[in-house]
N, C-alpha and C positions, 0 to 999 in steps of 0.2 A: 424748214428755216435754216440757214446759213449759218457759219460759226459766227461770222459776224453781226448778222442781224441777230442771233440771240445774244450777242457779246453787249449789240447795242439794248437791246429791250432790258437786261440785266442790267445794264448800267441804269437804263431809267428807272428799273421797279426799286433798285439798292436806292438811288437817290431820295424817290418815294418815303422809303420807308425806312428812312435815315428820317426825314423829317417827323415821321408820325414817330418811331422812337423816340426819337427827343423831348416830342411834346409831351409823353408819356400816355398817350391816349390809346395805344395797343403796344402789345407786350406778344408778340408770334412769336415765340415760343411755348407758349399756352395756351393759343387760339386753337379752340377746333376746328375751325374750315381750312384748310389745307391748298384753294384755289384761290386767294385774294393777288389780284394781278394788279398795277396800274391802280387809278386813282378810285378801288371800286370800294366803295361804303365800308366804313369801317365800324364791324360789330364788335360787341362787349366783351371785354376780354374774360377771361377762366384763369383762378390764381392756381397756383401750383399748389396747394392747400387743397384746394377746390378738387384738382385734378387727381391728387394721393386717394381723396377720400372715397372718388366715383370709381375709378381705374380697381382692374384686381389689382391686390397687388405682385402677383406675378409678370404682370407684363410693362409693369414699370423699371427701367432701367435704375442701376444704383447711381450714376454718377450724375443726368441729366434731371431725374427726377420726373421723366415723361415717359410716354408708351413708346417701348424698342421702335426702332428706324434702323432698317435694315441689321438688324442684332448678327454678330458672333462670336462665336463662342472658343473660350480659353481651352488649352489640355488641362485646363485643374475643372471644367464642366459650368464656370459662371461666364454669363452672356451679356454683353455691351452693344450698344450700340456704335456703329460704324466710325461715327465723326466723334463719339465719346473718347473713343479709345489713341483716336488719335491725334484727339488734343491732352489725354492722359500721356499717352507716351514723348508728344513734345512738351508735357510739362517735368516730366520724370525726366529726361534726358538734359533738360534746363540745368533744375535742381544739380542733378549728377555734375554738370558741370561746374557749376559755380561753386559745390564743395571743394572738387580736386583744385580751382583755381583758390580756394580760401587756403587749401594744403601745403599749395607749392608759394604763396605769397600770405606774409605774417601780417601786413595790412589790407585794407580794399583799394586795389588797383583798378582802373578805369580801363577796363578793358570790351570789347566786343563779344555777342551773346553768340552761343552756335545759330548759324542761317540766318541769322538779324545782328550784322554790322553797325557801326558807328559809320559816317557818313566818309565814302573815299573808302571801304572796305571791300573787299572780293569774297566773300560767302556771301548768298542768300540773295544778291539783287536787290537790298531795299531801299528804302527813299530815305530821306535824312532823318533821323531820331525816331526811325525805326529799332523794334525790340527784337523782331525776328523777320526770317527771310521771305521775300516778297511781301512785303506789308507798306499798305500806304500809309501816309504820314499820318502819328498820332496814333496809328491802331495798338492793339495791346498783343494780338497775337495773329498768327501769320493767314493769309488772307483775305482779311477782313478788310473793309471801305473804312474811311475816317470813320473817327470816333464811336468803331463794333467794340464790341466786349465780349466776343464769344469767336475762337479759334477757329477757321475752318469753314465757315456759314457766308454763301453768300446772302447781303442784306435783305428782304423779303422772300426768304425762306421760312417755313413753320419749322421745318427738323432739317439740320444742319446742310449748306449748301444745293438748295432743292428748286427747279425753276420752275416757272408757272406752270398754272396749267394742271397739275399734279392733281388726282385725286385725295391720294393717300401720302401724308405725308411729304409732298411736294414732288409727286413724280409728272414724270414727262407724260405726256397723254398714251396710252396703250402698254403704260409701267404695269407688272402688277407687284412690284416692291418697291418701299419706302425708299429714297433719298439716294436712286439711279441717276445718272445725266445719261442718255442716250450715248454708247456710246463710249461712257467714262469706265474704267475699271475700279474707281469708288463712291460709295455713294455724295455726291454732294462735289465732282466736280467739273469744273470744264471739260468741255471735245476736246480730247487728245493728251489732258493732262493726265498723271500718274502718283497722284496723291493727291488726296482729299485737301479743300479748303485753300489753295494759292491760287495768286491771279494769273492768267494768263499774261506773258511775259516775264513773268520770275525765272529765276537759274535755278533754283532747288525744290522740286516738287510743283506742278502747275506747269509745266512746258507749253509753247507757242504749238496750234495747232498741227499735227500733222509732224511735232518733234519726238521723236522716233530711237531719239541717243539713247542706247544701252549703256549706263553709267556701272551698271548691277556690281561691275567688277572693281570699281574704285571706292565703293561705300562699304561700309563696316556692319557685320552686322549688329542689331540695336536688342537692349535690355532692358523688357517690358517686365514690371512686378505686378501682376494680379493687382486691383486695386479693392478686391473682395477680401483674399487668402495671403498678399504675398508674394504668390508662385511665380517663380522666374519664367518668364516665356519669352524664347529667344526669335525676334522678326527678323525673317530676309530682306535683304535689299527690296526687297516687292512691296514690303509694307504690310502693312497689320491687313489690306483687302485679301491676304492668300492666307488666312484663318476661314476656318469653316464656315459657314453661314447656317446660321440656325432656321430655316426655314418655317417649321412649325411655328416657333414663338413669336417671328416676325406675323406670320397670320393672325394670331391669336390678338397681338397687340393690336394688326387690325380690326381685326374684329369688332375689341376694345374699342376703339374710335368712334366705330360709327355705331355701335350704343352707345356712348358717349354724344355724338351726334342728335341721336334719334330723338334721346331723352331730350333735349333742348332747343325744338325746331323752328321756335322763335327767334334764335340768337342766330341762326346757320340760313346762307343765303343756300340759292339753288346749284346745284352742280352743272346743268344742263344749257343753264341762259347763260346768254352772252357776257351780258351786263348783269345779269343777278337784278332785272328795278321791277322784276313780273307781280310782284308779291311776297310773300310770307311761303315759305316752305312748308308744305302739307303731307307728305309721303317719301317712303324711302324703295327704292326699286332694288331687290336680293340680287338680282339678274346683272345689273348692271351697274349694282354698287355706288348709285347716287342720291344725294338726298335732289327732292324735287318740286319747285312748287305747283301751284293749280293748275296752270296751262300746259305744263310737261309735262304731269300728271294724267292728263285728258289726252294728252296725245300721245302716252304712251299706250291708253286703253283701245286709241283708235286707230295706233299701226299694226300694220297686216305681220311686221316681222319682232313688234313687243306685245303682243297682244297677252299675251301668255305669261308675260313677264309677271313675280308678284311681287304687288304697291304694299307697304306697310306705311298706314297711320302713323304721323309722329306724334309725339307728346305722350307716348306711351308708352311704357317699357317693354323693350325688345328683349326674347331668352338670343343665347347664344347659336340653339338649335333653329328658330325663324332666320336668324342672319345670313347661314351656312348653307348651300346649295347643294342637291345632293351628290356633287360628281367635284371634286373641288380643281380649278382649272389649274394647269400646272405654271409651274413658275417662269417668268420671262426672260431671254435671255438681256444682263443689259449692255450686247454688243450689235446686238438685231432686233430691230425695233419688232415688237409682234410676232417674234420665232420666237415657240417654245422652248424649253430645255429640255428635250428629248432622248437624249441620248447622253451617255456617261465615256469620260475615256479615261480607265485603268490607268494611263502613262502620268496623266495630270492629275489624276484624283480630281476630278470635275466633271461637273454635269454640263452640255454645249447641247447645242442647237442642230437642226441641220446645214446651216452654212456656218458654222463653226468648222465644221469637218473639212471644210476647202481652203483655208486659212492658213500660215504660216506655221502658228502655233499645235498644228493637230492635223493636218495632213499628211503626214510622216506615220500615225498612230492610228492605221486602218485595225490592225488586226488587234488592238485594243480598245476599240468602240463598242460596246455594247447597249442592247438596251439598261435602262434604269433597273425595272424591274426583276434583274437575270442576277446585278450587283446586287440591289436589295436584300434579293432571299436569301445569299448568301451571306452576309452582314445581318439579316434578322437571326440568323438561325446561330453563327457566331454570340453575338447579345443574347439571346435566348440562353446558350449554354453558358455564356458567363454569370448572365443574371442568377442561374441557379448554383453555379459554385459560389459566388460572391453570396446571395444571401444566405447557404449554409455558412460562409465565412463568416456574415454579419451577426450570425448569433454568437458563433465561438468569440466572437467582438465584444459582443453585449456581453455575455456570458461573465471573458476578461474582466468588462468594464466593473460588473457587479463582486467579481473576486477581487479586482486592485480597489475597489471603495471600501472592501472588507480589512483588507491587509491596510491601508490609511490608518481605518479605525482601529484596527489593532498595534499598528504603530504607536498613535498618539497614546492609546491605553498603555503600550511596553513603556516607553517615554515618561510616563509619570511614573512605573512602579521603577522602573533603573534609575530618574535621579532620585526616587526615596532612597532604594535601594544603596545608592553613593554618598545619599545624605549620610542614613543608619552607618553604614562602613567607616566613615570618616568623624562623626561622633564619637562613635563606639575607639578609634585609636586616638581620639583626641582625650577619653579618659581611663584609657591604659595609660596614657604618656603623662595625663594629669598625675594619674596614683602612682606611676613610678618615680615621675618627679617627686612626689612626698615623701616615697619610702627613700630615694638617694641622698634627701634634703633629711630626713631622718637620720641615716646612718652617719651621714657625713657630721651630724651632731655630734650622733652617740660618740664617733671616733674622735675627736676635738674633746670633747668630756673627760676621753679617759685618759689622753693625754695632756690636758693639763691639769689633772688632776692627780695623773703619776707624779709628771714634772713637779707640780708643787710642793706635796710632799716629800719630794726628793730634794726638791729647793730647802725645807725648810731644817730637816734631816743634816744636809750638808751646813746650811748657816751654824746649828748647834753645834756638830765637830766642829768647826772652827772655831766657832768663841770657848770651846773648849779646849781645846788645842794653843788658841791664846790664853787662858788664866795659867795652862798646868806649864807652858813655857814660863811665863811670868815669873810663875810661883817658884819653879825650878832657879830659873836664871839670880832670880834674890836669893835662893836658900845658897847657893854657890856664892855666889860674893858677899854675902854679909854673915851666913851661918858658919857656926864653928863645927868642927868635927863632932862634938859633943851631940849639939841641935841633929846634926845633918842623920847621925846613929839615930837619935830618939826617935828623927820620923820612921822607921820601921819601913825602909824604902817605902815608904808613899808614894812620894814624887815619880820615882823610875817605876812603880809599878802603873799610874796614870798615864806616863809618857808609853809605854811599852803598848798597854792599851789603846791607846788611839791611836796612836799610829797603827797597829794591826788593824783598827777598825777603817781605818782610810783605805787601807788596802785592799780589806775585803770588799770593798763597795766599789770597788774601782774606778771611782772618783770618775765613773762618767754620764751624762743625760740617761734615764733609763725608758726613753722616747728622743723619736728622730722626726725631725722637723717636720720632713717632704710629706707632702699630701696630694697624689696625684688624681684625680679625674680623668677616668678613660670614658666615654662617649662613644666612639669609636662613630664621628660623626658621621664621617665619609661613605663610609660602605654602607651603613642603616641608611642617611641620605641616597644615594645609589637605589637600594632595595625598593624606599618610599617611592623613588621617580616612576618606578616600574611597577610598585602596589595596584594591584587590582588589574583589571582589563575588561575590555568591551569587548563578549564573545558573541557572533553575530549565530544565535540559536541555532540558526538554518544556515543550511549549507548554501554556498554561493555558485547560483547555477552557471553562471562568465568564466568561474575557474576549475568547475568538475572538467571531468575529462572522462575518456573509455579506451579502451581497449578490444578487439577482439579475439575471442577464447577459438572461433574454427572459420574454415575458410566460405565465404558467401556463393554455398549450392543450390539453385533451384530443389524445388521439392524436398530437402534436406534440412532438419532445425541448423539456424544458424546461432550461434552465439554471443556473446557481449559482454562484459562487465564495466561499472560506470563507476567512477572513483570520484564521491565527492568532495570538495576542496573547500576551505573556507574563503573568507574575502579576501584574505590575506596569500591565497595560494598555497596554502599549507594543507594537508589531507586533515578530515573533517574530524576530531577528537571525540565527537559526541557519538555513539552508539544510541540504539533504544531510540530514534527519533522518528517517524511517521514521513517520509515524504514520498509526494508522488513521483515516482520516474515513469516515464514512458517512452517508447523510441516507435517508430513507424518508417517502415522502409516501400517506399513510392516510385513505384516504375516510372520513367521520363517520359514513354513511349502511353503509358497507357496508366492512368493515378485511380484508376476503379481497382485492379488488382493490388491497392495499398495492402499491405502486410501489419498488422499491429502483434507488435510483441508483450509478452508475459515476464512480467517483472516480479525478483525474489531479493526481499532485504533482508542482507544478514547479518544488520543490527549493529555494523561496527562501523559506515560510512561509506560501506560497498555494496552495489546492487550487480545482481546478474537476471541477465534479458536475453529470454528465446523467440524467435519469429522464422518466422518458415516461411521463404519468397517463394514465391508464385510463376514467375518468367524470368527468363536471362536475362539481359544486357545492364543498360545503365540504370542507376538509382540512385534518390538521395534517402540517405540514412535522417531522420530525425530524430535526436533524444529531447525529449524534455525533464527538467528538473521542477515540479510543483508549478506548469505552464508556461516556464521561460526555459528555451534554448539553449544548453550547456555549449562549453566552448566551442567555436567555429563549427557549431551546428548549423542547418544540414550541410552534413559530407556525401561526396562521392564514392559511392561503390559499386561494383560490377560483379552482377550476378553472373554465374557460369555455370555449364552444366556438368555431371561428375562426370572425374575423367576416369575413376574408378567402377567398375560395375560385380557386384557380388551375388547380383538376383540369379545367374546360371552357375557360379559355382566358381571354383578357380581356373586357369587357362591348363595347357598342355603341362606335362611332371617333365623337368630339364633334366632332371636326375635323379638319381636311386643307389646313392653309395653306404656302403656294411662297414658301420662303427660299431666297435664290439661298447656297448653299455653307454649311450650315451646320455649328459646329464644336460649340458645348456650349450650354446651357442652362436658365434660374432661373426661379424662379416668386415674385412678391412673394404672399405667402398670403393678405396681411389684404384687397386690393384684387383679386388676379387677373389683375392683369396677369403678361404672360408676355416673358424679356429672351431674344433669342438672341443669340449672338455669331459673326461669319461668318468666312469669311475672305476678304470684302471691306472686311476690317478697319473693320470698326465694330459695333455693338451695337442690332441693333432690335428693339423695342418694339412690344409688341401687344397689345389687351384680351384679357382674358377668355374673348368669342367671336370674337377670330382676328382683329379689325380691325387693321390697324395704326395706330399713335400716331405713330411717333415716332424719330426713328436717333440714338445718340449716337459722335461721334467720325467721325475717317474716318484715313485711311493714313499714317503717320509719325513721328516720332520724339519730337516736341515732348508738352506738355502735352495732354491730351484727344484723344490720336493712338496711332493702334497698330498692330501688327505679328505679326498671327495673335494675337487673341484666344481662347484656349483652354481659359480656366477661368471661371467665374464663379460668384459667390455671392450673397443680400442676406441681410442681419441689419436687424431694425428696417425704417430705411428710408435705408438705404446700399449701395452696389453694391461690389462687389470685383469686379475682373479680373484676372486670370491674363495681362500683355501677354508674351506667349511670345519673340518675337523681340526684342522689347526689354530683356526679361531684368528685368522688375521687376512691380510690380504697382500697378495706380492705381484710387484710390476717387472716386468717385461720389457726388451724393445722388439719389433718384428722378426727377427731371428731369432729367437728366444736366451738373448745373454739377458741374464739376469740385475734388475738396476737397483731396487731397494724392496722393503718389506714395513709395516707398520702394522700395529694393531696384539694384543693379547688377550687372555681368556678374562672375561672381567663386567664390569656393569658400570663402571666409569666412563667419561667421556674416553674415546678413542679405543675401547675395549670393545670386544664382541666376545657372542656364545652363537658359535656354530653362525654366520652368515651365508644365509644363501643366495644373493643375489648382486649385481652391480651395474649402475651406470653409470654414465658421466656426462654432467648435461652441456649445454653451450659455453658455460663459462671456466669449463675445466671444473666443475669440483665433483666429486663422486658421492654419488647416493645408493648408499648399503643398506639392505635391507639384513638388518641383525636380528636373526629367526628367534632365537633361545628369548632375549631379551625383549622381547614383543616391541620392536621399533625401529625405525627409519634414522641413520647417521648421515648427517652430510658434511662431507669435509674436503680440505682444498688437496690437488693433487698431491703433496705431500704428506700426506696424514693428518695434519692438522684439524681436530674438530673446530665444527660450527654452529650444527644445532641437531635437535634431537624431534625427530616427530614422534610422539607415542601418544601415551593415554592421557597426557594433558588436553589432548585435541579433544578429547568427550568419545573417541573412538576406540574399538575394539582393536589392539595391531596384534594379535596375534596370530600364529599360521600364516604368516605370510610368504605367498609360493611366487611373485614376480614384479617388474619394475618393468618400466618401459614410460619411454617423455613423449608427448605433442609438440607441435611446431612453437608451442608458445610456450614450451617448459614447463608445464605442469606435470607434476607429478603423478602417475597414476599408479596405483596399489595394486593386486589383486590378492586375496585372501579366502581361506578357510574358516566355514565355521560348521557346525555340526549339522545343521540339513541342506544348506545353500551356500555359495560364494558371494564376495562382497569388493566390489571397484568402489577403492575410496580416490578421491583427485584434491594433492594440492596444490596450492601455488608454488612457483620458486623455493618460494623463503618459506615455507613448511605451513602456511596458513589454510586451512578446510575449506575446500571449495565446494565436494557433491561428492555423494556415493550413491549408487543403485546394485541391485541386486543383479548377481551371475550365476554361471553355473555351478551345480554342487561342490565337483571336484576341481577346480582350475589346478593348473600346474605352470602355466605360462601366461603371459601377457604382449602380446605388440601394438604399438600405433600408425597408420597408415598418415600420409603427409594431409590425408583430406578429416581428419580427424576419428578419425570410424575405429573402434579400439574390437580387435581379434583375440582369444580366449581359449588355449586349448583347454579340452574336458578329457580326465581319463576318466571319467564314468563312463560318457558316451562314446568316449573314443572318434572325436567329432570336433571341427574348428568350429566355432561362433562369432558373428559378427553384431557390434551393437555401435549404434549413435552415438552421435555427443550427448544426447540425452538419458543416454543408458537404455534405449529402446533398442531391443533385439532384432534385426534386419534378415538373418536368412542365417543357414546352416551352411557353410560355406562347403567344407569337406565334411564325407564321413568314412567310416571303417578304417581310423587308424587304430595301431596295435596299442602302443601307450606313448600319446604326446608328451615330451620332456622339456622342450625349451622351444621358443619361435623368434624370428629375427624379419625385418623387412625390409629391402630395397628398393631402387626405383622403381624398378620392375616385376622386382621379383618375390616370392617370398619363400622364407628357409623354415623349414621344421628338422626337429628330431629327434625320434621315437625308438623304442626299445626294440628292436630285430627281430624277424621272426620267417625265418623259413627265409625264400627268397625276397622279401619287402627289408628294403634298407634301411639302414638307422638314420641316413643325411637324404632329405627330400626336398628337391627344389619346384617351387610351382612357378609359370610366367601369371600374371597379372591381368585382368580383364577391363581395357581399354574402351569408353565413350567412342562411339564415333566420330564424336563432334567435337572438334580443338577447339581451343577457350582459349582467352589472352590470361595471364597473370591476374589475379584477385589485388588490386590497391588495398592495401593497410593505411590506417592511420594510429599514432598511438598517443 
């Protein structure tokens, strides 16, 4: 058939069945028969009611409320039908507009819709008092014949735009998928058009046969929302038909149908007749997927090439297993009538035909054709292995789901004991404030009491001197101008002795208030106010896993424990105050390359907000670290880190001896890095000096008490290019510059801060401050370059600091010990700032301690007269050297490492070892902190 003779049969069956819609007398969209052409009998319709109830309901679509027609499916995994989705997205795209035009205009402007102009408009092609583009007059959406109501459909279609003839869904004869047009690249539209549902002739979507315009580059791409979930799903210019096709569930809904069919074969005409006026439909043919009535029926029992086919009885219910044929035919392509899709091309991610392959589109993509079946197993066996990490994932899901229903319920329980909790608190100061107001209300009585009741008395005190003071005036002033000398004698001074008398008595009383007015009230509103704002707090119990943080304590070596400590934080960012609290950390470090050799680590809480985590990787390269805090992700969890292999090796022993030079008695040992000179210090109390290869330069100091004098030099250090000594018997310590002019001195015999007894050792870590090991005084001083103390490690730590024979830092500053005790040594580790990290046990005697840059801590023994090497774990690794005379001190360089030992015959007191070098170069270890 012609595009045009189907353009016209289309036109007559729309008109048809514009009339029988109108009358209301079938409703195709519900109808099961799927082949109603032209003026053929119209059967009873099926409500959508109807359809819910018989249908699984898997294979009914969410939006049309019928069995999928050509279904595909979203990246979020829910499945639509073809012409659903694309009258979802021209209604989504509606919407979207008419908000931004509500946005940009404060009233409704009469304006034109996208692709559906007002009349005289240039989008969309439409006809006057059109809504959208290409739409005949009257229609509602783009299209459709007068007076449709459904986007997309041409009129005597069952499932969106479908032309006669159709079995399934309204497909073209030799379809085997719902709502193809021969031809079209979606289902449901015209020859040559490139979106579903426009008439031929339109300008936007529905092109004139044989239009061919690649618009792709001038269109935008469009923003589909899931109408299931939401999910943004972003469509190309191609339109929602370059979404996957779900094939299976399209079958399925067939399936669906014709049970649906089966069961009702009095309603359902024949598939076979012409005219469908043979009869009543009496069987259904698996083979050839039609229902049938009696004469088709017979004649399919009497063809030599259906003979074989099998008839099912209708009016009885069909399993899904009768329906399904045992080889299921493959799917058709809908650009070649009756070619299969046989073949797959990689380049498109599609499945083609074999005249696909000569085409425009895919002729170029020889050597990515393959068959189906080659993609298949490789995409099964992909799914396969995901399916089985995802469902271990899915439990650790569940798992979550059933801890975060816990912690809810424990919420809402904390929630009511903390507002009691604020109720009680707030009570309770509402009758402290009540009884203090009483007792202030009290006092401020009692004081008003006493003071008017001084006053008054004093009021009344004074009234009486004065009216006595007026009668003996009176009395005087009359005895003087009327009395004679006579009278005046007889009173026996009276008068002057009254006068005399009160007046001294006015005096003494000092005639002033014996209470002062002022009565002040201090409150002292402001600051209590102040105090009140800030009473109380919400401390969130548990540490807040978003603001923990870690650190790493050693560097990330294959087959070597690695390290960690996890510092947790409150909500607030603040390190966690609460000790004693139970939580889970855990970290797992997962190779990029290969997630079976995960690594889980061993977590130790030490009670104060800090955890440390050991795990021992598996392979080099890259990894993501994960911590967890009680199953959620501490900050910018998972990290990057890069395993490497050691660049150190101690399993043969140490490398070739550089050197062998005779120090008469030596006691410890520095190395300046940047030059190579090498500082011993003896105990012929002074300090000498040697190059690089063994020369000697230079001696500083010699035996005494004074300035640039010493007395068993036992420690030293350089920072920069300053020397520190450790002067043991002098009980202090004196710096140096590289030449040995003497710059200052600190320290006295003493048990004060900045005092020592006899120190034997010294470092000085990254930030300049030196850490002395004060032997007499069983502890650890740490003070800034100029003497100043800072803090003190000793027996407050719960540890034993006594004997302690060496000091030596890690790349992270910790502090590491070595010590005596009566049958074994003891490596205690602290942090920085003098806080207890770990000890394990060492050898009996230690005399020395170094640390190498990979964290691996070396131990001279003079029992054995043997170096030892042990882990960050304090696991003992190998015997590195043995048969030295007596190890005094050790020091270590990039390369190299320095001992030095008590003399003996021709073996040196200054021994230098090279370093035993991995084969294999490694990149730098990424920190984070």
């Amino acid at each position: 058939m012609s595009p045009f003779e189907r353009r016209r049969t289309c036109k007559t069956t729309n008109s048809w069945f514009l009339s029988v819609r109108q009358s209301g007398k079938h409703n195709y969209c519900s109808q099961g028969s799927n082949n109603l052409v032209g003026p053929k009998k119209v059967v009873s319709a099926f409500t959508t009611a109807s359809i819910m109830e018989e249908y699984p309901k898997a294979v009914i679509c969410q939006l049309c409320s019928q069995p999928y027609t050509d279904p595909r499916i979203l990246p979020c995994l829910h499945s639509f039908c073809l012409q659903c989705l694309l009258k979802e997205l021209e209604r989504q795209s509606v919407k979207s507009f008419k908000m931004e035009q509500s946005q940009q205009n404060s009233g409704v402007v009469k304006a034109s819709q996208p692709g559906g102009s007002k009349e005289g408009s240039q989008d969309g092609g439409s006809e006057e008092g059109s809504q959208d583009g290409g739409l005949e007059e009257g229609s509602l959406d783009g299209g459709l014949e007068e007076g449709s109501q459904d986007g997309g459909l041409e009129v005597g279609s069952q499932d969106g735009g479908l032309e006669e003839g159709s079995h399934d869904g309204g497909l073209e004869e030799g379809s085997q998928d719902g709502g193809l047009e021969v031809g079209s690249q979606d289902g449901g539209l015209e020859e040559g058009s490139q979106d579903g549902g426009l008439e031929v002739g339109s300008q936007d979507g529905g092109s004139e046969e044989g239009s061919q315009e690649d618009v792709s580059e001038k269109e935008v791409k469009q923003d589909l929302k899931c109408p299931a979930c939401e999910f943004h799903v972003s469509i190309s210019n191609r339109g929602v038909s370059e979404l996957p096709q779900h094939l299976h569930l399209g079958f399925e809904a067939k399936v669906a149908r014709y049970q649906f069919k089966i069961a009702r074969a009095h309603e359902v005409p024949c598939d076979a007749c012409i005219d469908g006026s043979s009869g009543p439909s009496v069987g259904f043919c698996c083979q050839c997927l039609q229902i049938l009535c009696h004469p088709c029926s017979e004649y399919h029992k009497r063809n030599r090439s259906m003979h074989c086919h099998t008839v099912i009885s209708l009016g009885t219910a069909v399993t899904r297993e009768q329906l399904i044929p045992d080889k299921l035919p493959a799917p058709s392509c809908s650009f070649h009538r009756n070619e299969e899709l046989n073949l797959y091309c990689a380049t498109c991610e599609c499945l083609i035909c074999n005249k696909c392959t000569t085409t425009d589109a895919h002729k170029d993509h020889t050597e990515s054709i393959v068959i189906p079946h080659v993609e298949a197993k490789s995409e099964r066996d992909r799914i396969e292995m995901w399916i089985a990490r995802v469902q271990k994932r899915a439990k650790e899901l569940d798992a979550a789901v059933d801890v975060n229903k816990q912690v809810l319920q424990q919420v809402e329980a904390s929630k009511e004991k903390a507002a009691e909790a604020i109720r009680q608190a707030f009570e309770k100061l509402r009758s402290i404030l009540e009884e203090r107001e009483k007792q202030l209300q009290s006092d401020f009585h009692n004081l008003i009491l006493c003071k008017t009741t001084g006053l008054s008395l004093q009021k009344e005190k004074f009234e009486k001197m004065s009216q006595d003071a007026s009668r003996y005036l009176d009395f005087a002033s009359k005895l003087l101008q009327n009395g004679s000398n006579h009278e005046v004698i007889a009173m026996k001074r009276l008068p002057s002795t009254q006068l005399e008398a009160i007046f001294n008595k006015a005096n003494i009383e000092h005639l002033v208030p014996c209470e002062h007015s002022d009565i002040t009230v201090s409150m002292a509103t402001d600051s209590v106010g102040d105090e009140l704002l800030n009473f109380g707090d919400i401390i969130d119990f548990r540490p807040s896993p978003k603001e923990s943080i870690w650190k790493p304590m050693s560097p990330a070596i294959v087959n070597t424990v690695y390290k960690l400590k996890v510092k947790a934080r409150d909500s607030k960012g603040q390190p966690y105050p609460h000790g004693g609290v139970k939580i889970d950390v855990r970290a797992e470090l997962r190779p990029i390359a290969n997630d079976q050799l995960t690594s889980h680590g061993k977590s130790e809480n030490h009670w104060d907000g800090t955890y440390t985590i050991t795990l021992t990787p598996q392979t080099t390269g890259p990894h993501q670290l994960h911590i967890t805090m009680d199953g959620q992700h501490i900050k910018n969890s998972p990290y990057d880190l890069e395993v490497r292999k050691s660049k150190l090796d101690y399993s043969a022993g140490l490398g070739d001896r550089q050197l062998n030079v005779n120090v008469t008695s030596p006691l410890c040992i520095a190395i300046h890095k940047k030059s190579g000179d090498i500082f011993v210090g003896s105990e012929a109390n002074c300090i000498y000096v040697y190059s690089k290869d063994g020369a000697e330069k230079t001696t500083i100091g010699s035996a005494g008490k004074g300035l640039c004098q010493f007395n068993k030099p036992c420690g030293l250090d350089i920072k920069g290019d300053e020397l520190y000594v450790a002067d043991s018997n002098n009980h202090r310590i004196q710096k140096f510059d590289l030449s040995g002019s003497f710059i200052c001195t600190f320290g006295r015999l003493g048990k004060g801060e900045g005092e020592f007894n006899h120190p034997s050792a010294i470092v000085v870590d990254f930030n300049d401050r030196l850490i002395v090991a004060d032997h007499g005084n069983s502890r650890i001083q740490i003070l800034t370059s100029e003497g100043s103390f800072l803090v003190f490690i000793d027996r407050s730590t719960g540890l034993d600091m006594s004997n302690i024979c060496g000091i030596a830092l890690d790349v992270q500053g910790n502090i590491h010990v070595v010590k005596r005790s009566k049958n074994y040594g003891w490596i205690n580790v602290f942090t920085p700032g003098g806080a207890f990290v770990s000890k394990h046990q060492s050898v009996a005697k230690p005399t020395a301690i170094g640390i190498d840059v990979e964290g691996y801590a070396l131990v001279c023994d003079e029992e054995t007269k043997s170096l030892h090497v042990y882990d960050i774990t304090g696991q003992e690794c190998s015997t590195a050297i043995k048969n030295f005379i007596t190890p005094k001190g050790i020091v270590l360089d990039k390369d190299a490492l320095y001992i030095v030992q008590i003399p003996k015959f021709t073996t040196g007191g200054l021994l230098k070892y090279s370093l035993q070098h991995s084969s294999t170069s490694v990149s730098k270890v990424p920190r984070r902190n």
